[in-house]
C-alpha positions in Angstrom: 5.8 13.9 -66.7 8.6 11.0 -65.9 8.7 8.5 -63.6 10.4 10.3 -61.1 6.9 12.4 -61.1 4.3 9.3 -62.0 5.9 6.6 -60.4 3.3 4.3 -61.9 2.5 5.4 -65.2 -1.0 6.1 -64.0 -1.0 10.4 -64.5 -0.3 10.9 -60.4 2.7 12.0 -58.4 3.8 10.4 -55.6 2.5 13.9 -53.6 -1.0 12.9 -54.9 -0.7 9.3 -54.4 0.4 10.1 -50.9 -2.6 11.9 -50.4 -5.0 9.9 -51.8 -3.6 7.0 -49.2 -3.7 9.2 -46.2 -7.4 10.2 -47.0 -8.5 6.6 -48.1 -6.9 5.5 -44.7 -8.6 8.1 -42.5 -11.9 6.5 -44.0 -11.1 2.8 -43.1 -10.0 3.7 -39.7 -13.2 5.6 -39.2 -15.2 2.4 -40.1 -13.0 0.2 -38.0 -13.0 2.4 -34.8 -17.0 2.5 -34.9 -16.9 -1.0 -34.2 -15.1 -0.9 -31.1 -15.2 2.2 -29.8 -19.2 2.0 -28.8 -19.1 -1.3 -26.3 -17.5 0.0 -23.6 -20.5 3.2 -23.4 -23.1 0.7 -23.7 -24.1 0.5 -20.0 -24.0 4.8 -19.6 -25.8 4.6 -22.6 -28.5 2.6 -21.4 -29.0 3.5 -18.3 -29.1 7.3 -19.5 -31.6 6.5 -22.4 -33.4 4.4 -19.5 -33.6 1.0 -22.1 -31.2 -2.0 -21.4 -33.3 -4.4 -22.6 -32.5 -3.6 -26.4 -29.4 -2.0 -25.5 -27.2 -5.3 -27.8 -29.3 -3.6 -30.5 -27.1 -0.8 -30.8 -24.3 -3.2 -31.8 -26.2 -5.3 -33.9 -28.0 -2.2 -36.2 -24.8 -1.6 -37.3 -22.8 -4.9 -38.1 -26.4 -5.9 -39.7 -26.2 -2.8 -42.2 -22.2 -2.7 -42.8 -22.0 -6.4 -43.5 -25.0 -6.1 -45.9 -23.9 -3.4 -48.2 -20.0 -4.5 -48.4 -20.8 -6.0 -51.8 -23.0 -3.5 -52.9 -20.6 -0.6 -52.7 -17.7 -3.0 -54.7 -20.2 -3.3 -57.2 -21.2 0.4 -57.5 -18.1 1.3 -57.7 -17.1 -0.9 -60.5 -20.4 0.5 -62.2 -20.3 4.6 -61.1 -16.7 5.0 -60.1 -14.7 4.9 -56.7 -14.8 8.7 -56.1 -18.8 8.3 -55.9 -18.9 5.5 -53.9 -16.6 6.5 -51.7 -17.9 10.3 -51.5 -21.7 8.7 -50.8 -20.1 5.9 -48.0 -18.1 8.6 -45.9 -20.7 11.0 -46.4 -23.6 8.5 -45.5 -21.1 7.6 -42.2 -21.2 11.3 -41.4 -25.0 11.8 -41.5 -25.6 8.6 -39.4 -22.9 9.7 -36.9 -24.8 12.8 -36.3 -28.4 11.5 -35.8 -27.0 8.8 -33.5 -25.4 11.8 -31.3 -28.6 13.7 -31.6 -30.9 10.1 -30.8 -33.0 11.2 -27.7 -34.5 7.3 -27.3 -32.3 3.4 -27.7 -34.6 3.0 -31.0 -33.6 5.8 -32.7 -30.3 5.5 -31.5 -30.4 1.5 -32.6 -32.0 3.2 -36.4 -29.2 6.0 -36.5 -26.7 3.0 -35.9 -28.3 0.9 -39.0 -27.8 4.5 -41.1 -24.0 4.8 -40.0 -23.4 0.9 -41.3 -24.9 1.7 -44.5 -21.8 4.2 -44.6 -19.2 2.6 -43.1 -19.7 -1.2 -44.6 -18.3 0.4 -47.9 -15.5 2.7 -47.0 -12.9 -0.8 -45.8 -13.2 -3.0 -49.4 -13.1 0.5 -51.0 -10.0 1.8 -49.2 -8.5 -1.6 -50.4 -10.0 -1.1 -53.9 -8.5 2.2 -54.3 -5.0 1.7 -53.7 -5.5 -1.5 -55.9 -6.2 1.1 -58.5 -3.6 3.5 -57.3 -0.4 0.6 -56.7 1.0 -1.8 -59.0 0.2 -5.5 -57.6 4.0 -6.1 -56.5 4.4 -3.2 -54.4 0.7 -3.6 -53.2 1.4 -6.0 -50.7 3.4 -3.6 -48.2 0.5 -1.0 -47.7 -1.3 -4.0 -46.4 0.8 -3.5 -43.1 -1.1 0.2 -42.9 -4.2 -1.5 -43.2 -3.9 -4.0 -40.1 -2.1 -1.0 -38.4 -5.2 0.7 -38.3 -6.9 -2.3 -37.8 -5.0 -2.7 -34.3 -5.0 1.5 -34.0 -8.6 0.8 -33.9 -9.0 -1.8 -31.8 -6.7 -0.5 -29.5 -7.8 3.0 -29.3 -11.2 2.2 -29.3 -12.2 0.9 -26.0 -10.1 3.4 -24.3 -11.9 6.7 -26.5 -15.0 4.8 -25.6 -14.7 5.0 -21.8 -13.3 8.6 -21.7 -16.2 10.4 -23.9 -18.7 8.1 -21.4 -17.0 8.7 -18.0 -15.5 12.2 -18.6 -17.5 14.2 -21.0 -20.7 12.6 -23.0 -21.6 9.3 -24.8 -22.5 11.3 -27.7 -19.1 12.0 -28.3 -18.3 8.6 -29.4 -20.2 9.8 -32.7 -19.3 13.6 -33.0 -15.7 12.9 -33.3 -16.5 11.3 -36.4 -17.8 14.2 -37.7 -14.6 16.6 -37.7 -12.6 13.2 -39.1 -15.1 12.0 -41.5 -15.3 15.4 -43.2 -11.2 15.8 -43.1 -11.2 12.4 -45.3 -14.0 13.9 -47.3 -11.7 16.9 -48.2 -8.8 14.9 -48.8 -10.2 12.8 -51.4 -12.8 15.1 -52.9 -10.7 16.6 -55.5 -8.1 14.0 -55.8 -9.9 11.2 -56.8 -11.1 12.6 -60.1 -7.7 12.0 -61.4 -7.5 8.5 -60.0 -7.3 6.0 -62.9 -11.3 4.6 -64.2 -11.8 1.4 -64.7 -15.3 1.5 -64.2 -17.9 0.3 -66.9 -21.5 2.1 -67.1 -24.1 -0.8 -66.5 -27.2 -1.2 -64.6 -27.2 -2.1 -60.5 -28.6 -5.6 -60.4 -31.2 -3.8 -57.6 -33.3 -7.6 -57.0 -30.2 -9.2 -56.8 -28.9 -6.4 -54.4 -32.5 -7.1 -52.4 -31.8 -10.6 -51.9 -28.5 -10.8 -50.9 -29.2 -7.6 -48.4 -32.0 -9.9 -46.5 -30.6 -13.3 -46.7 -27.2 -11.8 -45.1 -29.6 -10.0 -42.8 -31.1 -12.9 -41.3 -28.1 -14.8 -41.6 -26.3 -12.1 -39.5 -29.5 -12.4 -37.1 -29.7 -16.0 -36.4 -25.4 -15.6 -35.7 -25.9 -12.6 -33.2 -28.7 -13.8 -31.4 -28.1 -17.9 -31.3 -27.0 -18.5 -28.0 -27.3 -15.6 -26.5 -31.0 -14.4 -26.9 -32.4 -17.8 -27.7 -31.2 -21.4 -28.4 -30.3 -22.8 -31.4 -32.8 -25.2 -31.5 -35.4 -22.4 -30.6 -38.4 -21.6 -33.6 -36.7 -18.6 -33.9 -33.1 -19.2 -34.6 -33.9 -22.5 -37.0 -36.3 -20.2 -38.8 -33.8 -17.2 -39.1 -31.6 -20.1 -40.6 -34.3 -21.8 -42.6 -35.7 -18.2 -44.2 -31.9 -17.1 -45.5 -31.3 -20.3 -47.2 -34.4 -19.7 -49.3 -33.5 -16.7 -49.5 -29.3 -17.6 -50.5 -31.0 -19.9 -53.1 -33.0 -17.6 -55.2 -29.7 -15.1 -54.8 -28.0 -18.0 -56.7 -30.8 -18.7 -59.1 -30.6 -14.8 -60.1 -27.1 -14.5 -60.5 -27.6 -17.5 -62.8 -29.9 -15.2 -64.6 -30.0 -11.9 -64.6 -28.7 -10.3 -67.8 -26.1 -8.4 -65.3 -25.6 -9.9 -61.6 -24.5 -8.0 -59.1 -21.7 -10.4 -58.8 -20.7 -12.1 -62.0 -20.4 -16.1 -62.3 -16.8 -15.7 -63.4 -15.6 -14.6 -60.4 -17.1 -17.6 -58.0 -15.6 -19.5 -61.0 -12.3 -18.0 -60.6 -10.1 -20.6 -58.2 -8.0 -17.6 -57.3 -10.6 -15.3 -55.8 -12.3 -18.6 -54.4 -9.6 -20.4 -52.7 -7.9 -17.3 -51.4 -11.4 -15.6 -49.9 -11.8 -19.0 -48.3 -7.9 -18.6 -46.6 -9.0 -15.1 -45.7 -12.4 -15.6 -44.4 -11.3 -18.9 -41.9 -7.9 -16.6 -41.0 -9.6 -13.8 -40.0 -12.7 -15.4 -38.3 -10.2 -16.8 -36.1 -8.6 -13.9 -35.4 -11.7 -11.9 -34.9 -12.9 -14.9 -32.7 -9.6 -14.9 -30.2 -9.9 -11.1 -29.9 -13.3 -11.1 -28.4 -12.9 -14.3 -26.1 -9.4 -14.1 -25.3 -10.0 -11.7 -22.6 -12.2 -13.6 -20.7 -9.9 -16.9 -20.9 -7.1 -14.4 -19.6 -8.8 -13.6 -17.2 -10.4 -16.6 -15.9 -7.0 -18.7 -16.1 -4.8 -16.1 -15.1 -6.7 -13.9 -12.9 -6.0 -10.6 -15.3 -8.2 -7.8 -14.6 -10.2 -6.3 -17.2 -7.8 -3.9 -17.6 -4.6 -6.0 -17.7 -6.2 -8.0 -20.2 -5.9 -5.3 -22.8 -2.2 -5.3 -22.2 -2.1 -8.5 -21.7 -3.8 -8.7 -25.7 -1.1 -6.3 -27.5 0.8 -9.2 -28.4 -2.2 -10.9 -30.0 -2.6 -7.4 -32.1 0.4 -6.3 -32.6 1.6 -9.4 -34.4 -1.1 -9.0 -37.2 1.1 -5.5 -38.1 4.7 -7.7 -38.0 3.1 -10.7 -40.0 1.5 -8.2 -42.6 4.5 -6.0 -42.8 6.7 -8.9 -43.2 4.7 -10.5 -45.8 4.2 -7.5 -47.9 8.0 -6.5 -47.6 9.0 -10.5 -49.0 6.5 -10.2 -52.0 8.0 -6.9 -53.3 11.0 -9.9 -54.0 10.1 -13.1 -55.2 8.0 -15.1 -57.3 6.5 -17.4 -54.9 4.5 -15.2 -52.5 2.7 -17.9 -51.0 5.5 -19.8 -49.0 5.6 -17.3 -46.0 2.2 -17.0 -45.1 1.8 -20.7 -45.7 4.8 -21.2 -43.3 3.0 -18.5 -41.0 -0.2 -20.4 -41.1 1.7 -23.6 -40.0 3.1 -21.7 -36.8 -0.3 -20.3 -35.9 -2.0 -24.1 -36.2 1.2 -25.1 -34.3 0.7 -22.3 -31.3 -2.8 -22.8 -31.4 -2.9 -26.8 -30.9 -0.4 -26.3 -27.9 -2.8 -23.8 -26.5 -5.3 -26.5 -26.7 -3.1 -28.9 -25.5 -2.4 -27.2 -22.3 -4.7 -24.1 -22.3 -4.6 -23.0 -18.5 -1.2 -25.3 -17.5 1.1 -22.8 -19.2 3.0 -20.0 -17.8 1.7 -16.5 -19.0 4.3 -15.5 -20.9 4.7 -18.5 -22.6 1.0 -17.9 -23.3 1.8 -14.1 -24.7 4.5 -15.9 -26.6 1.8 -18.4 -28.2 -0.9 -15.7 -29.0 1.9 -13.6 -30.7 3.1 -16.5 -33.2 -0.7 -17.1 -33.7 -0.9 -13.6 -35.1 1.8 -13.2 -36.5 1.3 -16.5 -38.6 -2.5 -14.9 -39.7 -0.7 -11.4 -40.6 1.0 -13.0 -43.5 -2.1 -14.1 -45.4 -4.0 -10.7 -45.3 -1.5 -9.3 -48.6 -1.3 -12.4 -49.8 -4.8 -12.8 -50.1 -6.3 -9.4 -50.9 -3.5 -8.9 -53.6 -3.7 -12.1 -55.1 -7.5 -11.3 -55.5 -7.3 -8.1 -57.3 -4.2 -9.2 -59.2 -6.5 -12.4 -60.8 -9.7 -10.4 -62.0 -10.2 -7.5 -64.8 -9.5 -3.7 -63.5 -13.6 -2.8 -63.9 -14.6 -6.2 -61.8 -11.7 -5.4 -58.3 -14.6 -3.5 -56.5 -16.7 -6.1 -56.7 -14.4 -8.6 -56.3 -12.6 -6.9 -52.9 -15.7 -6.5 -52.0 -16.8 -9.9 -52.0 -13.9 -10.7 -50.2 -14.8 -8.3 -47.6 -18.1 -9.6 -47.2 -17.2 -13.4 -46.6 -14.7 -12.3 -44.3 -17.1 -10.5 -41.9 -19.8 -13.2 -42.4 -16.6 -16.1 -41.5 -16.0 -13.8 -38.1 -19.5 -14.1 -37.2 -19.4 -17.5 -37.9 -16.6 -18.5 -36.1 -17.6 -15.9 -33.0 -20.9 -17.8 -32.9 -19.1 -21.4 -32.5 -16.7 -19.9 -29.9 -19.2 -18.0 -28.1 -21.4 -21.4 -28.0 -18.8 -23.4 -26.9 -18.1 -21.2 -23.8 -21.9 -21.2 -22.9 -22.2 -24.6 -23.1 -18.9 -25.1 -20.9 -20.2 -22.7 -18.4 -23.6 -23.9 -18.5 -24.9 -20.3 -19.2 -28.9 -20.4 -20.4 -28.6 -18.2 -23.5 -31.0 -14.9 -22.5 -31.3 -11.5 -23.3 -28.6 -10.8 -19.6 -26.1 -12.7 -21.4 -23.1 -10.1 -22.0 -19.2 -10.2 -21.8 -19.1 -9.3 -18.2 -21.5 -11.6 -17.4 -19.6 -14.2 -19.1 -16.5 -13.0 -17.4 -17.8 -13.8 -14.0 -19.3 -17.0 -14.7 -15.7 -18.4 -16.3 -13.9 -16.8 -12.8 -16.5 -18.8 -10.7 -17.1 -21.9 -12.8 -15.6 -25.2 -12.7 -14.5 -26.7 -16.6 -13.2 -23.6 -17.7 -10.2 -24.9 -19.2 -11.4 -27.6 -20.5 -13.9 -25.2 -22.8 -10.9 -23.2 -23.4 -8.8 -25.9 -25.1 -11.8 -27.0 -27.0 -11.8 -23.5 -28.1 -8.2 -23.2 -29.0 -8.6 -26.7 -31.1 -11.3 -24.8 -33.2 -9.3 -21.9 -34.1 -6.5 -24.4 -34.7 -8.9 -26.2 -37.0 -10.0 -23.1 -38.2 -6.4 -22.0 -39.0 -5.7 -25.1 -40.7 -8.5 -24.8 -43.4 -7.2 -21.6 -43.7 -3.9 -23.1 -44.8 -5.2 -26.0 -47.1 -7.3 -23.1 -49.1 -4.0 -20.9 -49.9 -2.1 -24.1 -50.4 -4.5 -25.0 -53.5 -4.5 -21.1 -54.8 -3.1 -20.9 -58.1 1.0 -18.4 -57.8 -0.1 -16.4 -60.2 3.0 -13.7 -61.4 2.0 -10.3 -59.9 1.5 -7.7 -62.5 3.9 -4.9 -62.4 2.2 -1.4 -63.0 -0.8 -0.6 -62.4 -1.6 1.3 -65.5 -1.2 -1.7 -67.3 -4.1 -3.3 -64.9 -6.3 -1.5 -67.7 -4.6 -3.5 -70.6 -4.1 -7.1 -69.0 -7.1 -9.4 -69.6 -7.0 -12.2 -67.0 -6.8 -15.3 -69.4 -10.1 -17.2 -68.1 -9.8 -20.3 -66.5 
């Protein structure tokens, strides 16, 4: 076979490769449009299952889960095999999207939800680890753009397949589509990935370890949903959430100190590379994930935007992810120093951010749509940057758990920083937090309120704060030269630190 035929030296033609990608793909985006495309059917949903009381639940079940096992299925992987873990996560997604079709009641449906998460949190980090096994480091950096492509697909998409199946046909359709999709990606990697390259080593699951770190990101994810909105943060309820997962963090630590085999080893919280550059990605995309959700309602509020112009009025927020990623993938293909754009990038979103918070409310909208663009565009260039960098600094049998991790922090860092926006807003609007409290609701307090701009720009100084730790994390990541094929990922031993 020559290279015309195995482009990477790895035993796959481009025809295979090609395939591989388009099924891997298919399984991200199924992950990433479950997380959007369910809000806009909640009310349908719970006034047809007669329960809006514990209708957030629905929501929650499922970032709870996904967020949770993120780790777990890096590690598995790097223990059983990507094939497997991927086969068991799209498979698991499948089973779960059935039963919550099928859920007569709001608790089963809230169970089926927590089933589907333990699917889908996997398939994202191992999408990512996949085509780190599949693309040399150098060229890796350009497939980033078709991951925040999909990301943006899937936000995008979404909310409008989420109002058609509830208005025109039946909730339940939100979760049989994924049925027909999530057994098309099944197919397309079930026989192709038992050629993809193994890297994996046969060792045993660190299952207490894997216990610990399931409930203290549970509660963790708890106290950060429900702080705020369901009860105050100095209630009994939220200080204990916090209280019980830092006991519970703690003796995570003291096992991976040790345990013969952690689920995560020491040496890669010891590596500065995977470090500094989760910390870049976790504060960029909290950020992001924060001005997604809240942007709407400043739009709206400032600018009188309906609530469907505001999803227009967003594209440019979204759609300059894909250009920054696409650009910054494209540049490291060609030089050495990889980390000059999306540290230049970074410096234009703390720039656009900090005028927004200069003048959130006083600007003309379009210079607005101009702002949110640079913003995003600026926080596209670090997502290659940083997953790459990541997988190019740690051993071939340790990037699934390593992606992983990555994965993880950066879902815990959008809860985070969606938690500080969202208790900034209800402190501006003097909103009570309760179980009522919901976007809409939100919405029409901002439109009626007086201070709204004020909140706004304390907002937009957060995200430019945010944006700027961001940028002082990649600034200290060691350049490290980007290996060239990925067959000789296998050979290379990352010199330790």
């Amino acid at each position: 076979m020559d290279d015309a035929d195995d482009p990477y030296g790895h035993g796959l033609t481009s025809r295979e490769i090609g395939s591989i990608l388009a099924g891997t793909i298919l399984a991200m985006f199924l992950a990433a449009l479950d997380q959007t495309i369910v809000a806009p059917a909640l009310p349908t949903i719970g006034a047809e299952l007669k329960d809006l009381e514990h209708l957030s639940w629905v929501v929650t079940a499922y970032l709870l889960t996904a967020t949770a096992v993120t780790p777990l299925y890096g590690k598995a992987s790097d223990i059983y095999g990507r094939r497997i873990a991927m086969l068991v996560g799209v498979g698991v997604f499948i089973l779960g999207s059935i039963a919550c079709a099928l859920a007569p009641t709001l608790p089963l449906l809230a169970a089926a939800r927590a089933l589907q998460g333990l699917g889908g949190g996997g398939l994202i980090s191992l999408g990512q680890t996949i085509i780190a096994d599949l693309i040399p480091p150098r060229e890796r950096a350009r497939y980033q753009a078709y991951f925040a492509s999909m990301f943006v697909l899937s936000s995008v998409l979404g909310p409008v397949l989420g109002g058609f199946f509830a208005q025109k046909l039946h909730w339940s359709w939100i979760f049989w589509i994924n049925v027909p999709l999530g057994l098309l990606a099944f197919a397309m990697t079930f026989s192709l990935l038992k050629k993809l390259p193994r890297h994996d080593r046969r060792r045993r699951l660190d299952i207490a370890g894997a216990l610990l770190m399931t409930a203290a990101t549970t509660t963790l994810m708890l106290a950060l949903s429900w702080g705020g909105v369901r009860y105050p943060w100095s209630s009994a309820t939220i200080i204990g959430l916090f209280g019980f997962s830092a006991m519970l963090w703690l003796a995570f630590v003291l096992r991976l100190r040790t345990a013969r085999e952690p689920l995560i080893p020491t040496e890669i919280f010891a590596n500065r590379v995977v470090t500094r550059a989760t910390i870049a990605a976790c504060f960029g995309m909290g950020v992001f994930i924060g001005l997604t959700i809240y942007m709407p309602i400043f739009l709206e509020a400032a600018y009188g935007l309906s609530a469907s112009q505001t999803g227009l009025a967003l594209l440019p927020l979204m759609l300059g992810t894909v250009a920054g990623a696409t650009t910054s993938g494209r540049v490291m293909l060609y030089v050495e120093r990889y980390k000059r754009l999306p540290l230049a990038g970074l410096a234009i979103s703390v720039a656009a951010t900090a005028i927004l918070a200069w003048n959130a409310g006083g600007l003309p909208f379009w210079a607005v749509e101009i702002l949110f663009a640079l913003t995003s565009f600026g926080l596209g260039t670090i997502l290659p940057v940083t997953t790459v960098a990541i997988q190019n600094a740690v051993l071939p049998h340790q990037m699934g758990t390593a992606t992983g991790s990555m994965n993880f922090f950066r879902q815990l860092g959008g809860a985070l920083v969606v938690s500080v926006f969202g208790a900034m807003l209800l402190a501006g609007l003097n909103a009570a937090p309760g179980v009522g409290i919901t976007h809409e609701l939100l919405a029409e307090l901002a439109r009626s309120g007086t201070g709204v701009t004020e909140t706004f720009r304390a907002i937009f100084a957060a995200a430019s704060a945010g944006l700027a730790i961001a940028a002082l994390a990649l600034a200290a990541m060691e350049e490290r030269p980007l290996r060239g094929r990925a067959i000789k990922a296998a050979e290379t031993a990352i010199a330790p630190e």
